[in-house]
C-alpha positions as CSV (number, residue, x, y, z in Angstrom):
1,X,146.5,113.7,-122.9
2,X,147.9,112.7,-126.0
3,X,148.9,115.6,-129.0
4,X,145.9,117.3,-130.7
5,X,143.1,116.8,-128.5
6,X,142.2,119.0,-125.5
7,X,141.6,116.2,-123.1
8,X,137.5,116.4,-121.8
9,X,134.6,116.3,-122.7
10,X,131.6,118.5,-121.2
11,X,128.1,117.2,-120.6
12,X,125.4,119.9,-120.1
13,X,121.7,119.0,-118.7
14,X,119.5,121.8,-119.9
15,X,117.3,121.1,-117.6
16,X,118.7,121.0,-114.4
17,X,121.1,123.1,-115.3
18,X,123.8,121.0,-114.5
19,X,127.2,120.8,-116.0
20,X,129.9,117.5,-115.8
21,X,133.2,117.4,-116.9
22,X,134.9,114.0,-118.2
23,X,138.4,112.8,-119.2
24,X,138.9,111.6,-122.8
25,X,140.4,108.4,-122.4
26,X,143.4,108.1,-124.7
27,X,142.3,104.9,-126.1
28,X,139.2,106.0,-126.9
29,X,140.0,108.7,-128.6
30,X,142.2,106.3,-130.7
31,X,139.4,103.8,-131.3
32,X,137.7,106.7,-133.2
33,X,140.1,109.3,-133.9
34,X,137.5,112.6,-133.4
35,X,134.8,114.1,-135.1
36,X,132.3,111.7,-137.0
37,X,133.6,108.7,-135.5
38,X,133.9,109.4,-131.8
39,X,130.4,111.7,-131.4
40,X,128.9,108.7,-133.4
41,X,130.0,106.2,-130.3
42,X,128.7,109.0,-127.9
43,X,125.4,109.0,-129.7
44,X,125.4,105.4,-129.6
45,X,126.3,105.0,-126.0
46,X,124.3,107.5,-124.6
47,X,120.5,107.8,-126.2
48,X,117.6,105.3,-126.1
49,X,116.8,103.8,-129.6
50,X,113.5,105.2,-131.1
51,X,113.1,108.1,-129.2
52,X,111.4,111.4,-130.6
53,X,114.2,113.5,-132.3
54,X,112.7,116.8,-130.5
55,X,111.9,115.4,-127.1
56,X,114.2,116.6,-124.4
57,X,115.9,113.4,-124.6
58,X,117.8,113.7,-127.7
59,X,121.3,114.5,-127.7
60,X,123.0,117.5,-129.4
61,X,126.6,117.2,-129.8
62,X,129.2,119.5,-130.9
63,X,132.5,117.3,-131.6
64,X,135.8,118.5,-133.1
65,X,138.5,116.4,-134.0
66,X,142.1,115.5,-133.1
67,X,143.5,118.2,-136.0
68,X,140.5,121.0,-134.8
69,X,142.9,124.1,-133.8
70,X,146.2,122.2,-134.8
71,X,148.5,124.0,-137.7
72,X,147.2,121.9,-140.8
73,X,145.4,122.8,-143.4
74,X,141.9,123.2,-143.3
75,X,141.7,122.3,-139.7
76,X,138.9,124.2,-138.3
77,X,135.8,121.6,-138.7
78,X,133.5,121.3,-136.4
79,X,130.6,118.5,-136.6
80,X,127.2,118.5,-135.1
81,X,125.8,114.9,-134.5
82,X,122.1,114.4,-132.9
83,X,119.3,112.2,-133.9
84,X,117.6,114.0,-137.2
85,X,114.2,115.3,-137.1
86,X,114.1,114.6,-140.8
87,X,114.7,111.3,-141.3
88,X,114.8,109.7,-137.5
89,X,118.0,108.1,-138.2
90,X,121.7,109.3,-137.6
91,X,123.0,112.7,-138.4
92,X,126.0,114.6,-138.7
93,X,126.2,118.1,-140.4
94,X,129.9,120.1,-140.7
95,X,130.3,123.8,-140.4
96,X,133.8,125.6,-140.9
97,X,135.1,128.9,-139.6
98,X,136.6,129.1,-136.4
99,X,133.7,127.7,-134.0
100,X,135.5,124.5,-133.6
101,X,139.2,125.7,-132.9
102,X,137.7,127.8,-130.1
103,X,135.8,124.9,-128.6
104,X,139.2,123.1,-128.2
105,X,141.0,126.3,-127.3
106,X,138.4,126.7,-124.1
107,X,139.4,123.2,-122.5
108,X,136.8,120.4,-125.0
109,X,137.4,118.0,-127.3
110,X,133.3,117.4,-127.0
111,X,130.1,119.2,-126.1
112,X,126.8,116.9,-125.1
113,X,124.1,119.0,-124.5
114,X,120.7,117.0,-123.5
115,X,117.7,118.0,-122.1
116,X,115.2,121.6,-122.3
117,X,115.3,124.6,-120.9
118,X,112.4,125.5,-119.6
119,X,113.0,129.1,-121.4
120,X,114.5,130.5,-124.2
121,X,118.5,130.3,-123.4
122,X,122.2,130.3,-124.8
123,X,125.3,129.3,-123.6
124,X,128.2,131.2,-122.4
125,X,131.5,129.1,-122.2
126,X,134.5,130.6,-121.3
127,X,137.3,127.6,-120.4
128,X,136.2,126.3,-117.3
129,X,133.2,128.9,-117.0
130,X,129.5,127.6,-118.0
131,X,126.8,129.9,-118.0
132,X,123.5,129.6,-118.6
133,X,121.9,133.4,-120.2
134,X,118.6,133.9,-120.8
135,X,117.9,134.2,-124.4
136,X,113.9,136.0,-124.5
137,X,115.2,138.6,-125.9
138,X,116.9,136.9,-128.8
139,X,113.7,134.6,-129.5
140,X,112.2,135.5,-132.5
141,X,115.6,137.3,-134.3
142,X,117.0,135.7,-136.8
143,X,120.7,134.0,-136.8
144,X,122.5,137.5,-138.0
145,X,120.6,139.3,-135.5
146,X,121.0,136.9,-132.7
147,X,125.4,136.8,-133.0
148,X,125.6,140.1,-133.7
149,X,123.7,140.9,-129.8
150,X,125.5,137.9,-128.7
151,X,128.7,139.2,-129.5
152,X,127.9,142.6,-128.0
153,X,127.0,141.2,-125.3
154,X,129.7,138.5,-124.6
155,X,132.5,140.2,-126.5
156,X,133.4,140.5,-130.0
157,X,135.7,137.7,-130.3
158,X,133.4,134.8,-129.1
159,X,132.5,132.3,-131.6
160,X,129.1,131.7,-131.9
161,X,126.5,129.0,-133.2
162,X,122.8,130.2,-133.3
163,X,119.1,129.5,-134.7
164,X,117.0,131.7,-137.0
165,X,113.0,131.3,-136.8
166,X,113.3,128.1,-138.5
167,X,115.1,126.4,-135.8
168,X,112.2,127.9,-133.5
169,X,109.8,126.9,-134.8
170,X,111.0,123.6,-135.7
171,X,111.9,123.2,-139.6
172,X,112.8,119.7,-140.3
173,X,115.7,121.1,-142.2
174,X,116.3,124.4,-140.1
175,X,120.1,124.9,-140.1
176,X,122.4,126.1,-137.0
177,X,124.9,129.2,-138.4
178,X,128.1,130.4,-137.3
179,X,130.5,133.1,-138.3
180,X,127.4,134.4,-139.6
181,X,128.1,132.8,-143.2
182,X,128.8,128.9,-142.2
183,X,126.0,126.7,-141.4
184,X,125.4,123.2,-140.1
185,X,123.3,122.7,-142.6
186,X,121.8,119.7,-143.6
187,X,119.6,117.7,-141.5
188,X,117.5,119.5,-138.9
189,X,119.8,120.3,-136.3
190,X,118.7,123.9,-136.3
191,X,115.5,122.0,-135.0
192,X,117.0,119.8,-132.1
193,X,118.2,123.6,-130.7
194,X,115.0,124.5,-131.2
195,X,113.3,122.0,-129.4
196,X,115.8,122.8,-126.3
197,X,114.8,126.1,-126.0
198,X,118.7,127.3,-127.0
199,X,118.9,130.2,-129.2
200,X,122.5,129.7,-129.0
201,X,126.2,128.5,-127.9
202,X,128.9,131.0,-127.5
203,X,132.1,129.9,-126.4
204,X,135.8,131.6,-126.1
205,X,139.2,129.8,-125.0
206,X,142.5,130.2,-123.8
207,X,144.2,127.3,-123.6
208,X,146.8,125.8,-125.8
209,X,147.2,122.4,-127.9
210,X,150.0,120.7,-127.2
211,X,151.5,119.4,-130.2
212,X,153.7,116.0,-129.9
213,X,156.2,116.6,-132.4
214,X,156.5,120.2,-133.5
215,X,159.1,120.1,-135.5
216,X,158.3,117.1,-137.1
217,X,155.1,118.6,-138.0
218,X,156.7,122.1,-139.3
219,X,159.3,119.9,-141.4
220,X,156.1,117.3,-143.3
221,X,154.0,120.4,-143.8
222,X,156.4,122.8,-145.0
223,X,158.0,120.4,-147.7
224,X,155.4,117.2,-148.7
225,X,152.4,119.5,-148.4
226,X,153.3,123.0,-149.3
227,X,154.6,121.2,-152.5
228,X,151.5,119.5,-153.1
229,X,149.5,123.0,-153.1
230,X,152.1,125.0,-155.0
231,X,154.3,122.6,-157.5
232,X,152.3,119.0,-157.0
233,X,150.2,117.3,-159.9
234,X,147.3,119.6,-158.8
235,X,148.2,122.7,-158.0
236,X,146.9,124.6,-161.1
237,X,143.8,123.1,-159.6
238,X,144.1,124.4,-156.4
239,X,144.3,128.3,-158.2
240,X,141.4,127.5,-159.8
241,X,139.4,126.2,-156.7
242,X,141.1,129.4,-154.6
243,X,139.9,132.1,-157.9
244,X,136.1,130.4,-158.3
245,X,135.9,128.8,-155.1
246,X,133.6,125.3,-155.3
247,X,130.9,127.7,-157.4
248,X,133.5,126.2,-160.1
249,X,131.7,122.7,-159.8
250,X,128.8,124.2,-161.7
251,X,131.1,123.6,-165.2
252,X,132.0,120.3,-164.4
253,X,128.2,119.1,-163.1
254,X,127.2,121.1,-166.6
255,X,129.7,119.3,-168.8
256,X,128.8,115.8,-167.8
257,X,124.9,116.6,-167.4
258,X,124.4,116.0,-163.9
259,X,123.2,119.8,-162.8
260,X,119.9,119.2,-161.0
261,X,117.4,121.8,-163.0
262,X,113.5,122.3,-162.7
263,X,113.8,120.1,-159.8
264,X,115.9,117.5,-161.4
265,X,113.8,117.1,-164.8
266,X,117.3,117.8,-166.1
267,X,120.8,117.7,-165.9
268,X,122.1,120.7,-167.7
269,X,120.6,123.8,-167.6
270,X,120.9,126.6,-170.9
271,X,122.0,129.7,-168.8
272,X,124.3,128.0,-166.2
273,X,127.3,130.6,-168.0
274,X,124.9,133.3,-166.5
275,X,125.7,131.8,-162.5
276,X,128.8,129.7,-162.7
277,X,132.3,130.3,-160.7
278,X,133.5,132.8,-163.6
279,X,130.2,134.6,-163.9
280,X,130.5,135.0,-159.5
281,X,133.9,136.1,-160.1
282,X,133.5,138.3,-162.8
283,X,129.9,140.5,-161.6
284,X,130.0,140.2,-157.7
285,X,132.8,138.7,-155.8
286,X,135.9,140.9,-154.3
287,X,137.4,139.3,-152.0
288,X,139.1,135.9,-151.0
289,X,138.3,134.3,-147.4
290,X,139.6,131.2,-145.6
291,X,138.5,129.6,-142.5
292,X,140.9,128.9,-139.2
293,X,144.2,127.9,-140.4
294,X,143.4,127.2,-144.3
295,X,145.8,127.8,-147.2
296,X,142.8,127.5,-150.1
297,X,140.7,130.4,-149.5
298,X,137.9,129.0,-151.5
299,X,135.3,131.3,-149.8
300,X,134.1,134.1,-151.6
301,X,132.7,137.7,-149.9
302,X,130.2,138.7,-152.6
303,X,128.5,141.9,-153.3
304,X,125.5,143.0,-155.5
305,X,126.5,146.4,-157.2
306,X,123.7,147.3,-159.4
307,X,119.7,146.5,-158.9
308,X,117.5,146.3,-156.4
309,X,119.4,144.2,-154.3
310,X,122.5,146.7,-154.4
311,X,124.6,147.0,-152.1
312,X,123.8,143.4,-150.1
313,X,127.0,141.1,-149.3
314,X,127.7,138.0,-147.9
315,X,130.1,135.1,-147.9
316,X,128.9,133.0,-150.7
317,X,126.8,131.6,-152.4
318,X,129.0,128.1,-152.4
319,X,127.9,125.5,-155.3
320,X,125.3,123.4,-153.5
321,X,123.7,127.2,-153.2
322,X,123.7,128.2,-156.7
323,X,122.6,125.1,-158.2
324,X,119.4,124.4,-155.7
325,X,118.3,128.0,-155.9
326,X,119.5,128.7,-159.3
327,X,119.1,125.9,-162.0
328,X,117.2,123.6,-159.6
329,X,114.1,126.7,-159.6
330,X,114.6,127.9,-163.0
331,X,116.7,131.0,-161.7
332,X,119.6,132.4,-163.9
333,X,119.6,135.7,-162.0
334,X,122.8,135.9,-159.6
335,X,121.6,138.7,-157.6
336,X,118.6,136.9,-157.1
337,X,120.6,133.9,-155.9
338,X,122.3,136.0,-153.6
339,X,119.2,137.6,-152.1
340,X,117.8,133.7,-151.8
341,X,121.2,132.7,-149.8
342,X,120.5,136.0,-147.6
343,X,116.9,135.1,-146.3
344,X,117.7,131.1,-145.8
345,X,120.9,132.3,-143.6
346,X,119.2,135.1,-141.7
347,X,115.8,132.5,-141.1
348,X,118.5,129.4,-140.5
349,X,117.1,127.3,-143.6
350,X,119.2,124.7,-145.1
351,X,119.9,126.1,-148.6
352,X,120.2,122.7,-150.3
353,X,116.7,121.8,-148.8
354,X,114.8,124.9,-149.0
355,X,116.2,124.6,-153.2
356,X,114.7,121.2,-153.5
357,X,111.7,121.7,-151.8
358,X,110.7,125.0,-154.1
359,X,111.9,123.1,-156.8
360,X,109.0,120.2,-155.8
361,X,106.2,122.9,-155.1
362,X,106.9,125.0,-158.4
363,X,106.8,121.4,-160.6
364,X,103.7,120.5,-158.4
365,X,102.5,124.1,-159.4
366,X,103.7,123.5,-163.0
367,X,102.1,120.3,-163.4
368,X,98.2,121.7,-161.9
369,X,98.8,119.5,-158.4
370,X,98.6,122.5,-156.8
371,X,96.4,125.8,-157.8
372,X,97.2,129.2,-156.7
373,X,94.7,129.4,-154.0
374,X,96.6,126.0,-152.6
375,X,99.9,128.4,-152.3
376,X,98.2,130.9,-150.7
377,X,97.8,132.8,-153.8
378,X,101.3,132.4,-154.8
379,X,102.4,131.9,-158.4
380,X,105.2,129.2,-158.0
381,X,106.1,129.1,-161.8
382,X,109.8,128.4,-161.9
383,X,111.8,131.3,-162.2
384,X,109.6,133.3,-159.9
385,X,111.8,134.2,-157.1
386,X,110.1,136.7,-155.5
387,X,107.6,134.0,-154.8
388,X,110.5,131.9,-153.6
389,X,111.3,134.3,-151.2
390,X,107.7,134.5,-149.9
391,X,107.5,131.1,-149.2
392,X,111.0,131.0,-147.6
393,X,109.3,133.2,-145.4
394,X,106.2,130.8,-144.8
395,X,107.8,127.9,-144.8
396,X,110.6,129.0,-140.9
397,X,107.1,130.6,-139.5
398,X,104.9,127.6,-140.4
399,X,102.4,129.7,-142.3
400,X,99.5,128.6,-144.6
401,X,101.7,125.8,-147.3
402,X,105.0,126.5,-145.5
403,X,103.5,124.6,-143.0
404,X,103.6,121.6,-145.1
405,X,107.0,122.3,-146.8
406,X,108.5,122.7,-143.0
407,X,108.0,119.0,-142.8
408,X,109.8,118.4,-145.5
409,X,109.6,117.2,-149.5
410,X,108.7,113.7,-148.5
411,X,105.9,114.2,-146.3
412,X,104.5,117.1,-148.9
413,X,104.4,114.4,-151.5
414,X,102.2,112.5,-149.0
415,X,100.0,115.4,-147.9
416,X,99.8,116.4,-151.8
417,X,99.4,113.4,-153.3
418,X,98.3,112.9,-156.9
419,X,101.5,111.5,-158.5
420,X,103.9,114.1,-156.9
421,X,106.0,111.5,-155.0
422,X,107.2,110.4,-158.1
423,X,109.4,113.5,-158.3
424,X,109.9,114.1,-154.0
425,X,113.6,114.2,-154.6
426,X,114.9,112.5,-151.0
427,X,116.7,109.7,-149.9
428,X,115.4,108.4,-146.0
429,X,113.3,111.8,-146.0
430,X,116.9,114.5,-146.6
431,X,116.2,116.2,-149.2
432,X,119.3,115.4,-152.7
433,X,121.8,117.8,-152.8
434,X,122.7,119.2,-156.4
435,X,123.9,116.2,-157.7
436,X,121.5,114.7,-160.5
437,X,122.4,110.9,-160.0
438,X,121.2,109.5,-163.1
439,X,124.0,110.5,-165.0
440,X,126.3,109.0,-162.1
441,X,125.9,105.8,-160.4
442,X,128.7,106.7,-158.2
443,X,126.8,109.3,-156.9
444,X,123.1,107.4,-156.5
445,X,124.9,104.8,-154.8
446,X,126.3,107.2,-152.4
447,X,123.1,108.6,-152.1
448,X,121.1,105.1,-151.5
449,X,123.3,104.1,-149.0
450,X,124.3,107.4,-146.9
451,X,123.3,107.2,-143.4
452,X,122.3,110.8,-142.9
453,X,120.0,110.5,-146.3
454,X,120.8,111.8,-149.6
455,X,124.2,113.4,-149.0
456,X,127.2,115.2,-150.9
457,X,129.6,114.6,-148.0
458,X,130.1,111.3,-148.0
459,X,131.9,111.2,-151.3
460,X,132.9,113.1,-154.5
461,X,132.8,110.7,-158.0
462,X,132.0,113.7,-160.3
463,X,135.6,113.6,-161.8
464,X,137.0,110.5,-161.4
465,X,133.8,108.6,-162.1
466,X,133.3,110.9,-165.6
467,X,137.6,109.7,-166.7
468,X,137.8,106.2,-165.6
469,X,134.4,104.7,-166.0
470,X,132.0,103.8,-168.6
471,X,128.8,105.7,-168.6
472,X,126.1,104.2,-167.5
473,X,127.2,100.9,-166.2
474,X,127.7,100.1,-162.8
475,X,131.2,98.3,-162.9
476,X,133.4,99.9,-160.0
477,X,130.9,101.6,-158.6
478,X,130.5,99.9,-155.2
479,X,133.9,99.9,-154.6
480,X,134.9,103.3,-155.7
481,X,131.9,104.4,-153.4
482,X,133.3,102.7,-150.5
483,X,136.7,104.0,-151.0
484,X,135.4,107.8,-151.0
485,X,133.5,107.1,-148.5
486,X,136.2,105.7,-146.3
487,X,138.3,109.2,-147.3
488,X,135.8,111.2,-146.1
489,X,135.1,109.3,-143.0
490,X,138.9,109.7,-141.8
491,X,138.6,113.5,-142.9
492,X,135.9,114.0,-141.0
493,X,136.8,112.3,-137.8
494,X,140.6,114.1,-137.6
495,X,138.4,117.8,-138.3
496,X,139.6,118.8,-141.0
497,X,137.6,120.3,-144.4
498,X,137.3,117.7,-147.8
499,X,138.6,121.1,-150.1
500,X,142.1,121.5,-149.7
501,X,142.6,117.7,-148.9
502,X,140.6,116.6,-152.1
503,X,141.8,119.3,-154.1
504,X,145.4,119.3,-153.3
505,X,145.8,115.2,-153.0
506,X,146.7,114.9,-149.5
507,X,146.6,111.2,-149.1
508,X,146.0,108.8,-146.2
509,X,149.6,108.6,-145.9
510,X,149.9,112.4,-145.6
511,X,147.4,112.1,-142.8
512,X,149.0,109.2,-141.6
513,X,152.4,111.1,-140.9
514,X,150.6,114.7,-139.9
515,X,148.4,112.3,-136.9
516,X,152.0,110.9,-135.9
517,X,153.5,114.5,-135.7
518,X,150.9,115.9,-133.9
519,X,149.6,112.8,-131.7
520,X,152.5,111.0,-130.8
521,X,151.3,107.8,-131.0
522,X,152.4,106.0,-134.8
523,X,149.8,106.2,-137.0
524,X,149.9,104.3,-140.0
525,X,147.4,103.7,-143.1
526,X,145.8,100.2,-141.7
527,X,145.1,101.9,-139.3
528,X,143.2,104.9,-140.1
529,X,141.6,102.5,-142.5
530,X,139.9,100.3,-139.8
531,X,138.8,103.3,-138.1
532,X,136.6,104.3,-140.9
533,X,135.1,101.1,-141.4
534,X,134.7,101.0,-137.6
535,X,132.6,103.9,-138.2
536,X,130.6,103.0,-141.1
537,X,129.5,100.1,-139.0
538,X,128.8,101.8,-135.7
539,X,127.0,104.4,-137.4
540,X,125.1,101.9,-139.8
541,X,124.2,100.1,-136.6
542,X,123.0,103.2,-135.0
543,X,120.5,103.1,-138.0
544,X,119.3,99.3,-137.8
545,X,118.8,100.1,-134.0
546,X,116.6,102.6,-134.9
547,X,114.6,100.4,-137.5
548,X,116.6,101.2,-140.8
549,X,117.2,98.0,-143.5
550,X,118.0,97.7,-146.8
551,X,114.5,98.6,-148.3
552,X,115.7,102.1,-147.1
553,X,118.5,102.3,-149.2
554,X,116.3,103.4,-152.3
555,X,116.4,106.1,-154.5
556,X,114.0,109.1,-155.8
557,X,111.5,107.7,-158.5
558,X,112.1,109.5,-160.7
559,X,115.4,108.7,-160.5
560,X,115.1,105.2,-160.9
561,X,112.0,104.9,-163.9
562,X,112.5,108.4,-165.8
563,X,115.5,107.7,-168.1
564,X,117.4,111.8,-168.8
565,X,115.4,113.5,-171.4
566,X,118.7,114.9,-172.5
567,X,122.5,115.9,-172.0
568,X,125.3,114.0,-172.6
569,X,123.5,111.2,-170.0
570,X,120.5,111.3,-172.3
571,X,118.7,108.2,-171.6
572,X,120.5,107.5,-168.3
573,X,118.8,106.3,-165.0
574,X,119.3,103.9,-162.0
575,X,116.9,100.8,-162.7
576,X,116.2,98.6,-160.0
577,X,118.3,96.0,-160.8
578,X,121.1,98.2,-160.9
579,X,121.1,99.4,-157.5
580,X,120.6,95.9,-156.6
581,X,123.3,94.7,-157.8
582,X,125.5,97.7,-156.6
583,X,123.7,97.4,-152.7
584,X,125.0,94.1,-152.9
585,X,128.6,94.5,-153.7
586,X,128.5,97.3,-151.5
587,X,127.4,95.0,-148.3
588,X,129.5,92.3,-149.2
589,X,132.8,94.8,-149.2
590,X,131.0,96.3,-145.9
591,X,130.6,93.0,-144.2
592,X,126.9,93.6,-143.9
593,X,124.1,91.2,-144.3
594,X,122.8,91.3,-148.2
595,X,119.8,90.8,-147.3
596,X,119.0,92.9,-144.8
597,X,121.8,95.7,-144.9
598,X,122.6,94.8,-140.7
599,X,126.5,94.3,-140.1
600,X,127.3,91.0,-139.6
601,X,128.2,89.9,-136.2
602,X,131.5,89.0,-137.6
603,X,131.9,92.0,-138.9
604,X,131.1,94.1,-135.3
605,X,133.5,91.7,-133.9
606,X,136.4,91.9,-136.2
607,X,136.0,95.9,-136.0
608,X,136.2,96.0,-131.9
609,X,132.4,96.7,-131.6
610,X,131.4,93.6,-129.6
611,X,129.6,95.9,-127.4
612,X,127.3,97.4,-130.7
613,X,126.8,93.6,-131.8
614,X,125.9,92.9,-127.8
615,X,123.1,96.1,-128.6
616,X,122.0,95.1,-131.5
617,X,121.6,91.2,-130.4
618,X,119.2,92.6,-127.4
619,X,117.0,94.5,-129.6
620,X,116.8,91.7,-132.2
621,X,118.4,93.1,-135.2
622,X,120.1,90.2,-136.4
């Protein structure tokens, strides 16, 4: 096999109990680089259109890519992509630490897992070794509790990825953790390993990567990119992001009045200096961490020392945290953040989600939608985090409202009625991250068209969007969307994390030369290029197999009629017209049909996808 990847992929039927072992072919691999891109073709391939995201059926795949376990920066991703329980279309949610590295390390470039056990299990893989444990006496522990028996049992130094009781019991947005402190978060994936019966996969490895071109590596890295993170253009940016870690992003959401408050009423919020990076770093953090091989240790080990929460640590809160359960709930408290972080990671809640989705139920609350006896005798003011924590609580055992908010913030707005869908903040049914788009139409549009729902991931306009562009206009936009999107496509195909690559300005020509080194084969820019809108096309045809078209590419209500009450984007908000007119810009730079958002057959052809346009030609998409 080529440099950087381990060479096979391993198939596991739950079920049966069967294992299978395949080559990666070489050109393949190159057709889709990794990550993202080649699980996307996978999920393609391999799983009937339309069927139930928690039937047996469904495929969960753990994916790394070619850079997973190489020496690069920031080359530790792994991705999980499955059909979501929370919006029925694609999905692919990252974690970091050292899970992926460890999956390539014990012999696999890919893990397919389909199928149900027909009891609680996990599973044990050590290189060549597959085991299938029995897991009854994990059910019903959270994710904490689970790795730490895990690792007690299997060893200390397995890497682990388990479910809380959310993932049990079947949270849309349940979460799968690893490392303890990183979690696949977004999504329901937590949910799909529910479904399966798998409390967990543990795996431990070996085996070395070869590496093409060592030297050549050693050389680019140790003068174009070492001098990017110490002496470039950026580096007093990179101190900054390795002191605050991304909890610095609260200052620049703040500045330009994008910081989702009272469930996105608002884009600033008056005591964001009370939970921003410097306030983190100043009352509670006290140490630095990285993942696997990572230069920028933006992660931060946090303790409370004072209150009633003394003493509790974790690694954390990152930004998306702090804003959704801080400004999004009314919350200026850190320790109570903190406390907040703790109970979604023990359960295995998405944090972003679970932030949203209180954010909804206290406005419902707020606004008389719902009484106290309809939250089980809650008082869901905003601000009341003890409440919060309640219905955490509720909301991974299915009890009483939580039942409801399990489903997610869309179908609450349904079952609860009375005018509350116009402030359900979700795009395709994923709940929006803590970006208030109203002051950025970089960012709705990112939103709108994202396949995996209202995402974060699939770009980052915040600063370039705020110095180049005019304020609410739409000029750019599409194109600047499609460009981040592309960058964050290639990043997350070759495995690596957005922070140090964003942060530092490694470009697609410093990818380009680092594939080379590592791969062998000569890489160039074209070409990672075409591989990313290879991607966006596969995975946007994934979509329209599955029944998704333009109508879906819509926004929040209140997002698109309630102009910002006030900030410095005052009066902002995404009309009609003007997503409109971005969608179709968008689709024309995609090569997708305007009318209908489906890639043009041209389009599947030109990228070498005759076999998707073959697909979607049988099931009558065009």
């Amino acid at each position: 096999m080529v440099g950087g990847y381990a060479g096979e992929i391993l198939w596991i039927d739950l079920s049966t109990e069967k294992i299978e072992k395949t080559p990666l072919e070489a050109e393949f691999a190159r057709k889709f680089i990794g990550g993202r891109g080649l699980a996307a073709k996978i999920l393609f391939d391999n799983l009937p259109p339309k069927i139930n995201p928690l039937s047996p059926e469904n495929l969960l795949i753990f994916a790394t890519g070619v850079l997973t376990g190489c020496p690069a920066p920031g080359a530790n991703r792994t991705v999980i992509v499955t059909k979501s329980p929370q919006t029925g279309f694609f999905l692919d949610t990252y974690a970091g630490g050292h899970l992926g590295p460890e999956i390539k390390f014990a012999g696999y470039d890919v893990i397919v897992i389909k199928g149900r056990a027909k009891k609680p299990i996990y599973i044990q893989i050590e290189n060549d070794s597959v085991l299938f444990k029995d897991a009854a006496h994990l059910w019903g522990k959270d994710c904490w509790e689970t790795e730490t028996i895990i690792k007690k049992e299997a060893g200390e130094d397995i890497k682990v990825a388990v479910i809380g009781q959310a993932g049990e019991n079947l949270v849309k947005y349940a979460c799968v953790s690893t490392d303890y402190f990183h979690q696949f978060g977004r999504g329901g994936a937590g949910a799909v390993m529910g479904s399966k019966n798998l409390k967990g996969v543990a795996v431990r490895g070996s085996k070395s990567l070869h590496i093409a071109d060592p030297e050549r590596l050693k050389n680019y890295l140790l003068d174009k990119i070492e001098w990017k993170f110490t002496r470039g253009p950026n580096a007093e940016l990179v101190k900054d992001r390795i002191k605050y870690g991304t909890p610095l992003t609260m200052d620049f959401t703040q500045a330009i009045g994008i910081l989702p408050t009272r469930n996105f009423q608002f884009g600033q919020f008056e005591e964001y200096d009370k939970i921003d990076g410097y306030a983190f770093r100043e009352k509670i953090v006290v140490a630095d961490k990285s993942c696997y091989s990572c230069n920028t240790p933006c992660v931060k080990f946090s303790v409370i020392k004072e209150g009633a929460y003394k003493g509790l640590s974790l690694e954390g809160p990152e930004y998306e945290t702090n804003a959704m359960l801080g400004s999004n709930v009314g919350n200026s408290k850190l320790e109570l953040i903190v406390k907040a972080n703790e109970i979604c990671d023990r359960l295995g809640l998405d944090t972003i989600s679970a932030g949203n989705v209180i954010g909804f139920v206290m406005e419902c609350y707020e606004k008389g939608i719902l009484t106290k006896k309809d939250c089980d005798g809650l008082e869901l003011n905003f601000g009341n985090m003890d409440a919060a924590f309640t219905l955490m609580y509720k909301i991974a055992y299915r009890e009483g409202i939580g039942d409801i908010l399990a489903e997610g913030v869309r179908y609450a707005a349904q079952k609860f009625n009375k005018g509350s869908e116009k402030f359900a903040m979700h795009v395709k049914g994923m709940e929006y991250p803590a970006y208030e788009p109203r002051g950025s139409p970089a960012f709705a549009l990112l939103y709108a068209i994202a396949d995996r729902g209202a995402c974060h991931r699939r770009g980052w306009p915040v600063i370039i969007e705020s110095k180049k562009y005019k304020p609410g206009t739409i000029e750019g936009r599409p194109q600047l969307a499609k460009d981040l999107y592309d960058n964050r496509t290639i990043l997350h195909s070759i495995g690596v994390c957005d922070m140090p690559y964003n942060v530092a300005g490694i470009d697609h020509n410093d990818i380009a030369q680092i594939l080379s080194a590592v791969t062998g084969w000569n890489i160039t820019v074209e070409e990672l290029l075409t591989v990313a809108e290879r991607v966006a096309s596969l995975i946007r045809a994934f979509n329209v197999r599955e029944g998704a078209r333009r109508v879906d590419d819509t926004l929040a209500w209140r997002t698109m009629h309630e102009p910002l009450p006030s900030g410095p984007a005052k009066g902002q908000f995404i009309s009609e017209e003007m997503l409109d007119s971005m969608l179709d810009e968008y689709y024309q730079l995609r090569g997708w049909d305007k009318k209908t958002g489906v890639p043009l057959p041209e389009t599947l052809n030109k990228l070498g996808l005759e076999d998707v346009r073959k697909e979607l030609e049988k099931h009558g998409c065009f």
